[in-house]
C-alpha positions in Angstrom: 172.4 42.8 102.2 169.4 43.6 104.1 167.9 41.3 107.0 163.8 40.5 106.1 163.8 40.0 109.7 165.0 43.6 111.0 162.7 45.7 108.4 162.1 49.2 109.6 158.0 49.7 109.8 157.4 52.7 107.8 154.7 55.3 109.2 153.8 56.5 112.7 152.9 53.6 115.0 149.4 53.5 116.0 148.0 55.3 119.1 144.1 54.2 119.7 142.0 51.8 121.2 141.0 49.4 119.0 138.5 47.9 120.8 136.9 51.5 121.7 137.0 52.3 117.7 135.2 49.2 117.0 132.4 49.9 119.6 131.9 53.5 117.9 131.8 51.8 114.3 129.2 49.2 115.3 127.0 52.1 117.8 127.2 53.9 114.7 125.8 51.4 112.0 123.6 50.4 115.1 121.9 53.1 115.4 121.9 54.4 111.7 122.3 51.7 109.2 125.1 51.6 106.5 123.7 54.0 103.9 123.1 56.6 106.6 126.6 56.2 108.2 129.1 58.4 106.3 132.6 58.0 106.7 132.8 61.5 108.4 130.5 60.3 111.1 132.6 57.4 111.1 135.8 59.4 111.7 134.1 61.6 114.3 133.0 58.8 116.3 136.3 57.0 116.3 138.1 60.3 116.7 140.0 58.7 113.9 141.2 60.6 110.1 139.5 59.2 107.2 143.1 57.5 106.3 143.5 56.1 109.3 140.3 54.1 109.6 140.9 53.0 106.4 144.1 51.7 107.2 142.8 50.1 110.6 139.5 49.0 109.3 139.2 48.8 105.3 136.3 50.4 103.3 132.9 51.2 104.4 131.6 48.0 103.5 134.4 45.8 105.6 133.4 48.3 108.7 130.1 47.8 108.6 130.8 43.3 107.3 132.9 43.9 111.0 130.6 45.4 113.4 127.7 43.4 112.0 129.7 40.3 113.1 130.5 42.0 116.3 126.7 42.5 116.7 125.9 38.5 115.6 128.3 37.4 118.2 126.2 39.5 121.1 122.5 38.8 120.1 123.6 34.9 119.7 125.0 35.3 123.7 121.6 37.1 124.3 119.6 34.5 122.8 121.1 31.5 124.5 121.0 33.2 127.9 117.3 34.2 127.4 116.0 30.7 126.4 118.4 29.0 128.6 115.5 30.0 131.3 113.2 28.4 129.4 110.9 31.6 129.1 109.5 32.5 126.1 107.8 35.5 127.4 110.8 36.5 129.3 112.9 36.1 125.9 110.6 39.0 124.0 110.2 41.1 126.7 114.6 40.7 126.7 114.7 41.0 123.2 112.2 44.1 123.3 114.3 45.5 126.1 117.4 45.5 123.5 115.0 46.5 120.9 113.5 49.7 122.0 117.2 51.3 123.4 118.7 50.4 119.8 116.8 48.0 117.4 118.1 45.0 116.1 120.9 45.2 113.7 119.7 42.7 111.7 116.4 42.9 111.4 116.4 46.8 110.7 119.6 48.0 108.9 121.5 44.9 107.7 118.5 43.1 105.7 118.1 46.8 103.6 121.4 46.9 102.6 121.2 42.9 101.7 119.8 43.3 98.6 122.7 45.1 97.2 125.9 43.4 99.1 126.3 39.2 98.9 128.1 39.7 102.3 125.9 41.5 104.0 122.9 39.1 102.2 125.3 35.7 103.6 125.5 37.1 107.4 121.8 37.8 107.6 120.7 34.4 106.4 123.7 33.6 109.0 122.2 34.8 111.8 118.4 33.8 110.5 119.6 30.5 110.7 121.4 30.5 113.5 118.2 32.1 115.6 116.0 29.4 114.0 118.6 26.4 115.4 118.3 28.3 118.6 114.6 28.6 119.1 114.1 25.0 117.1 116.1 23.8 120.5 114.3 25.0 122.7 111.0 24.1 121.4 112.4 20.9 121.1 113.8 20.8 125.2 110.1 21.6 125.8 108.4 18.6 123.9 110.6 16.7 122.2 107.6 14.3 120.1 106.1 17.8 118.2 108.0 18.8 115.1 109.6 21.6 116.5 110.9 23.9 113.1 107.1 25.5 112.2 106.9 27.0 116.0 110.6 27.7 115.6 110.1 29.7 112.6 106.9 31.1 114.0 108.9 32.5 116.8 111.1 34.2 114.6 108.7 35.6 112.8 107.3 37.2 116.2 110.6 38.2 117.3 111.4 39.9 113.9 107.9 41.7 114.2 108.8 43.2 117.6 112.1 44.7 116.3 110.0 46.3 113.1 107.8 48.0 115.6 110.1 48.9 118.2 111.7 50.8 115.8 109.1 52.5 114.4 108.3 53.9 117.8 105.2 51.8 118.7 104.4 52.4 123.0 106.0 49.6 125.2 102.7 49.0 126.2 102.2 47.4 123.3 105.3 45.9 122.2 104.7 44.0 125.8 101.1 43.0 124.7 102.3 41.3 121.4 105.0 39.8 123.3 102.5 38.2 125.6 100.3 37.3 122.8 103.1 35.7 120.8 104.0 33.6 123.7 100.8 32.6 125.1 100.3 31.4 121.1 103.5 29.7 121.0 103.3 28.1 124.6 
């Protein structure tokens, strides 16, 4: 009779760094999208076989769910720190910062492959949501009498526009300028 307990593992034991794997699947998908990504690329950045992503990480898809929660979890840290100054200017010109070196996740891969994927579609509206709660705060801390959700969602709207040009190259002159103008419009 065999012990459950005392079961041999079958298979080599893994030797990488999980955490450095995971940073090379989101840079990738950050920087490329999901349909771009192929699981070669994936493998080359990870240093990683093609088995033995898939036996870390899953499928494509459950690479790409992961890494796009990985990237929720930082932009909802970057959101709170930026309006925790109670800046609105200083929050686009952050955002933009982030923006122009990579683009927003989000904004530019994750809502393209929404349309297809229920998963990817549930942790854009997610983080949609989550922003709006976040900006619907601080408009709130700033005058607590004025309904605060239409210049919440205004914001957004603003923010998402500065990620749509960043990444289509437009100068930093005048990414900046909108910035200004949303907040001077917004204050």
């Amino acid at each position: 009779m065999q012990n459950d307990t005392k079961k041999k593992l079958r298979g080599r034991p893994r030797v990488f760094d999980e955490a450095r794997a995971r940073q090379a699947i989101l840079e990738s998908f950050w920087e490329r999208g999901y349909s771009s990504v192929s699981l070669d690329d994936l493998s080359q950045a990870t240093g990683m076989g093609r088995p033995s992503l898939y036996a870390a990480f899953g499928n494509k898809e459950q690479m790409y769910l992961a890494a796009l929660q990985h990237f929720r979890q930082l932009l909802g840290q970057g959101i709170r720190r930026l309006l925790a100054d109670r800046d609105l200017l200083g929050f686009y010109l952050g955002a933009l910062e982030l923006y122009q070196s990579r683009g927003c996740m989000i904004v530019c891969t994750a809502t393209v492959e929404a349309t297809s994927s229920p998963a990817i579609a549930a942790l854009v509206n997610q983080t949609l949501e989550e922003l709006d709660r976040a900006l619907t705060d601080y408009f709130r801390s700033l005058d607590g009498e004025r309904d605060p959700i239409p210049r919440a969602r205004q914001a957004a709207a603003w923010l998402h526009s500065l990620a749509i040009r960043a990444r289509a190259g437009q100068s930093s002159e005048s990414l900046q300028a909108l910035a200004r103008q949303a907040s001077e419009n917004l204050g």
